[in-house]
N, C-alpha and C positions, 0 to 999 in steps of 0.2 A: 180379254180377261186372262189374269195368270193365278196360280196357284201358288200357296207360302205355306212353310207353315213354321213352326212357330215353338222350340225346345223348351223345358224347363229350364228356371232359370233367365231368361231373358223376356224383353217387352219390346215390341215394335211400334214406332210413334208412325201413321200415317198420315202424307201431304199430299194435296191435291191443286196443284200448280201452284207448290209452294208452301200453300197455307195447311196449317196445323188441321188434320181432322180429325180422329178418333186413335184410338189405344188398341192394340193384339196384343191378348197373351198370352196363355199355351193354349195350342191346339192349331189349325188348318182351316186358313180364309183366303177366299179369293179376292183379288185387288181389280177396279175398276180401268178400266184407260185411264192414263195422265196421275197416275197415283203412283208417289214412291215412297220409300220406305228406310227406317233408322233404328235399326238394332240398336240396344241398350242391355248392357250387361247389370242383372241387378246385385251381380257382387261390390260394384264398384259405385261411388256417387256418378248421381245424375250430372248432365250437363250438355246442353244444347246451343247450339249458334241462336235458337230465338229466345224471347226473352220471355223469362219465367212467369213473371204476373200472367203473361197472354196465357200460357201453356197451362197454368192450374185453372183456369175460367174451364176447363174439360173436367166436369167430375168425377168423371171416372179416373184418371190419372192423377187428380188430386189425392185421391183415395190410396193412389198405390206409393205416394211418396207424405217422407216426415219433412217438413219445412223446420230451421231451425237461425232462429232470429239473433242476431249477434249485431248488437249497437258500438256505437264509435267507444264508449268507452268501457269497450266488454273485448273477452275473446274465449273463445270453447273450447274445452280439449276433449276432444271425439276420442273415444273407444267402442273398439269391435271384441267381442268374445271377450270382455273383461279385459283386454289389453289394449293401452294403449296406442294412437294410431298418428294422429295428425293435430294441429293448431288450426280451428278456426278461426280466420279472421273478420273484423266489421261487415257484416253482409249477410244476407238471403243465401243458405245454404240448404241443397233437395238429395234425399238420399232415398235409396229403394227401400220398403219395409219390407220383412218377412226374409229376406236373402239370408245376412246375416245378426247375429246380436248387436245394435249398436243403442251405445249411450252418447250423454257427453256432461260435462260441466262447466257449468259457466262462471267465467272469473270477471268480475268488478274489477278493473284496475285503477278506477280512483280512491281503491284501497290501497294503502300499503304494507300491511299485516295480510299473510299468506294464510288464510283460513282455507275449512272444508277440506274433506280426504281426500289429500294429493298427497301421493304416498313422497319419498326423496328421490327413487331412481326416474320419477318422471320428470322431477323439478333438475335435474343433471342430465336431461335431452338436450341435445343439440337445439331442439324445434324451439325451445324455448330460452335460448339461450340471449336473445333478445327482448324478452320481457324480464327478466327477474336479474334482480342486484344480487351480491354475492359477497360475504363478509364472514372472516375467518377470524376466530380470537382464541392465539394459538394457549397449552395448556399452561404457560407460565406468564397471562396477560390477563386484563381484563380489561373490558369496554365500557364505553358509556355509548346508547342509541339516541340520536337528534332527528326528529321528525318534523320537519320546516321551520327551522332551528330551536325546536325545544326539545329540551329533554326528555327523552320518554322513557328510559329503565337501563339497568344496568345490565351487562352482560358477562355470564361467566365462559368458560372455554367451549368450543363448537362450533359448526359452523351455520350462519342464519342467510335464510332467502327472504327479498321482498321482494313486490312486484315493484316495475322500472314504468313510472310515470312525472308528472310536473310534478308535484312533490319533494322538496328536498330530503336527500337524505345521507347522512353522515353515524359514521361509525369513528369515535375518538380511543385511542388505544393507550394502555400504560404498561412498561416490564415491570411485573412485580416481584423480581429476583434480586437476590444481593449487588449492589454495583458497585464504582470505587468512583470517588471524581479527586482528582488531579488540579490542586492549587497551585501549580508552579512560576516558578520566576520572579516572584514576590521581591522588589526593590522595598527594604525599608530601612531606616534611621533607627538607630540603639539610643539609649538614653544619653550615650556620650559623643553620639554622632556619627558613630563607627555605620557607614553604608555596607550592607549587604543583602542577599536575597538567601531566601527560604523555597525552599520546596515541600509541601503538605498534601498529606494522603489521609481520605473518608469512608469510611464502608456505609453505605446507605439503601435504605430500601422503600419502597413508597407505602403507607399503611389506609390513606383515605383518598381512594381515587376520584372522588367529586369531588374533594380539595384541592387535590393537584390538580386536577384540568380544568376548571369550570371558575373554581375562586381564585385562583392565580395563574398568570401567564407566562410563559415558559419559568417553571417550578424548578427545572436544573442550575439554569442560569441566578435566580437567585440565592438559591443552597450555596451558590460559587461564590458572590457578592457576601453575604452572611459568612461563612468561614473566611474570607478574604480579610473581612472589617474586624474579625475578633482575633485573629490572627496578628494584623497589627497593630491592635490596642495593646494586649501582651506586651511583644516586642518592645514599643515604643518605650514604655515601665523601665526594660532592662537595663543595662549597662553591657559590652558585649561579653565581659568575663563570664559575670553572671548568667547571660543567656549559653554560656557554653557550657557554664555549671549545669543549668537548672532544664538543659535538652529537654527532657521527659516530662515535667510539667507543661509545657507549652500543649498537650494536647488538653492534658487534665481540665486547665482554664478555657481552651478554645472548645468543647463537649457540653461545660456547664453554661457556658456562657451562651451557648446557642441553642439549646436546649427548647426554649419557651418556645424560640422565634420558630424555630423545623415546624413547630407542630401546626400552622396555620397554612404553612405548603404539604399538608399531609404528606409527611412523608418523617423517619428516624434517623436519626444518625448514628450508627453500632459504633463507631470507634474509629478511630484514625494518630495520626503522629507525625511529626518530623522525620523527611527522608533525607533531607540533604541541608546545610548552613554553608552558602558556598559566600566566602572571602573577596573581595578584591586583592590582587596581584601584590600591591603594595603593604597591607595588614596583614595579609598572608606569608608574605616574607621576614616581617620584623615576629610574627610568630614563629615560625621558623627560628628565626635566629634565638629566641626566648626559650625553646625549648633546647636548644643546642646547647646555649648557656647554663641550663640546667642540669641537663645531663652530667655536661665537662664538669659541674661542679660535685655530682653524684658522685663521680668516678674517681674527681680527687677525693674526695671524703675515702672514700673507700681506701684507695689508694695511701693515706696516711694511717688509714685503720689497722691494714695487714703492717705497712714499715715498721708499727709501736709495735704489733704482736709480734715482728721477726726481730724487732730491736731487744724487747722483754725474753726471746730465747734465749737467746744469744747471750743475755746475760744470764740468765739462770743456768748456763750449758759453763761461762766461763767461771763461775761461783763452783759449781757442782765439782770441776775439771781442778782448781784450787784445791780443794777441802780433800781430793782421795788424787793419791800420785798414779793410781793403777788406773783408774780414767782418764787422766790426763795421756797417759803412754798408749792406749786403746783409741784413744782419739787420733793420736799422732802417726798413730800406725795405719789408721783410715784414711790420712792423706796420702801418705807412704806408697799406700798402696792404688790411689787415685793416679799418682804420679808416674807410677810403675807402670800401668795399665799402658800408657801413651809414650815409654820409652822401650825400642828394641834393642838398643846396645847402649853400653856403658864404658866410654873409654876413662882410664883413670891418670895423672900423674901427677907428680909432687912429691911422691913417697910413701915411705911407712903410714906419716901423718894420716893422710887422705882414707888411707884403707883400715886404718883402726875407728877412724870414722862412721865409715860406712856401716862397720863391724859392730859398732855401738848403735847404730841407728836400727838394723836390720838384726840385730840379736839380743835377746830377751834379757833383762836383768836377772839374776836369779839369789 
């Protein structure tokens, strides 16, 4: 015979060559020969190398634990004191009563809508990081939810858990911000046959997002085909003068014209234009040359414009210079002294002649 005895707090299972016999729990008992013994802390869940069905046929021991049933397509999430603690999984789980406060909840996961108080920071545990799906639509997006491929509602910004089971499931996402799409390289024929490419820019935004994703398939790529086609319907019309005339309408016509079709890819088109009319090598050059020839012909116009107005001076200057003898001597003397300006010495000879000359040229009448 030995003496035990037996703290609060704990349960001791007693076996008697091996086999399961009776329960101690506080206080001080004596053990038979051949009998040994299995502290259990009732802070913590039960758990024993023998098998539990056997173990609760003891009523008394039935009595001191909660059994908690979790089926294949279930799992618990145990809390102690109001918080939080662990994931039960499929199985017979035995926990001590009276130690601590515990609950638990049980989740359906052949649901896939996240019912019952489960607050968020438990659904962003680690423990659970294997059951639940995880979808973000961020604050300039909107979703659409597919629940074994049907549609099941729309979703605005935030973030949504479901549980992770056979059930498909699908989050489809749209940007619902301003964008631009990019027509470029555009090969097309003018009305006179002149080949060149265009380059065209759209501002676009998507306005019915079960249009865009659900009644048509890739909605960008069409928008692209649709401004593509009204783009060179225009063109085609023109002639290339005319199309370098008439730049800025090319949007005006490719906006109306497309107008009806956008709205079946739910989505608008704000505006857009012509960025670039790029030439081949060889139209490009005999333009060139056309404008060169224009210019040069600018230039001479101009050019005979000023000769008639300094021609028309000149005459009015030698009328003027005619009609008054003191003009004429004032003008004379302008040259005079143009002349003067660019000569440092003056040698003289010939004689008297010469210097009565100069005499008269360089002194006043009076």
């Amino acid at each position: 015979m030995r003496r035990v005895r037996i703290n609060k707090g704990n349960v001791v299972l007693v076996f008697r060559h091996g086999d399961f016999n009776r329960v101690l729990t506080t206080g001080s008992y004596w053990l038979k020969p051949f009998e040994t013994t299995m502290v259990c802390d009732m802070s913590k869940p039960f758990s024993s190398s023998i098998e539990l069905n056997i173990l609760l046929q003891n009523e008394q021991l039935a009595s001191l634990l909660e059994i908690v049933e979790v089926r294949d397509n279930e799992i618990a999430l145990q809390y102690e004191n109001g918080n939080f603690k662990s994931v039960l999984t499929p199985g017979r789980h035995a926990f001590w009563k009276g130690a601590t406060q515990i609950s638990f909840v049980k989740v359906n996961l052949d649901k896939v809508e996240i019912t019952g108080d489960i607050s968020l920071s438990v659904l962003k545990r680690p423990e659970l990081y294997s059951y639940i799906r995880v979808y973000t639509v961020e604050s300039y997006e909107q979703g659409l939810l597919f629940v074994d491929g049907k549609f099941e509602r729309q979703l605005e910004k935030g973030v949504y858990h479901f549980w992770k089971n056979g059930i498909p499931v699908s989050v489809m996402k749209v940007d619902m911000r301003q964008m631009q799409l990019e027509v470029s390289g555009q090969e097309i024929l003018t009305k006179d046959k002149a080949a060149l490419r265009v380059n065209f820019f759209a501002r676009y935004k998507v306005v019915d997002v079960m249009k865009a994703l659900t009644e048509n398939k890739e909605y960008e790529r069409q928008l692209y085909i649709i401004l593509q086609l009204a783009i060179r319907e225009f063109i085609g019309t023109l002639t290339l003068d005319e199309l370098l005339e008439k730049k800025e309408e090319v949007a005006v016509f490719v906006l109306k014209a497309i107008a009806g079709k956008v709205k079946t890819l739910g989505v608008e088109v704000l505006d857009g234009g012509v960025r670039d009319i790029i030439l081949p090598g060889e139209v490009r050059e005999i333009m060139n040359q056309v404008l060169v020839a224009q210019k040069k012909a600018q230039a001479n116009i101009i050019t005979r414009r000023e000769e008639t107005a300094s021609t028309r001076s000149l005459l009015n200057t030698a009328k003027l210079m005619e009609e008054n003898e003191m003009l004429f001597k004032l003008k004379e003397r302008e040259y005079v002294e143009k002349i003067a300006e660019k000569i440092n010495n003056i040698t003289v000879s010939g004689g008297s002649q010469v210097v009565d000359q100069l005499k008269n040229i360089f002194t006043p009448n009076r």
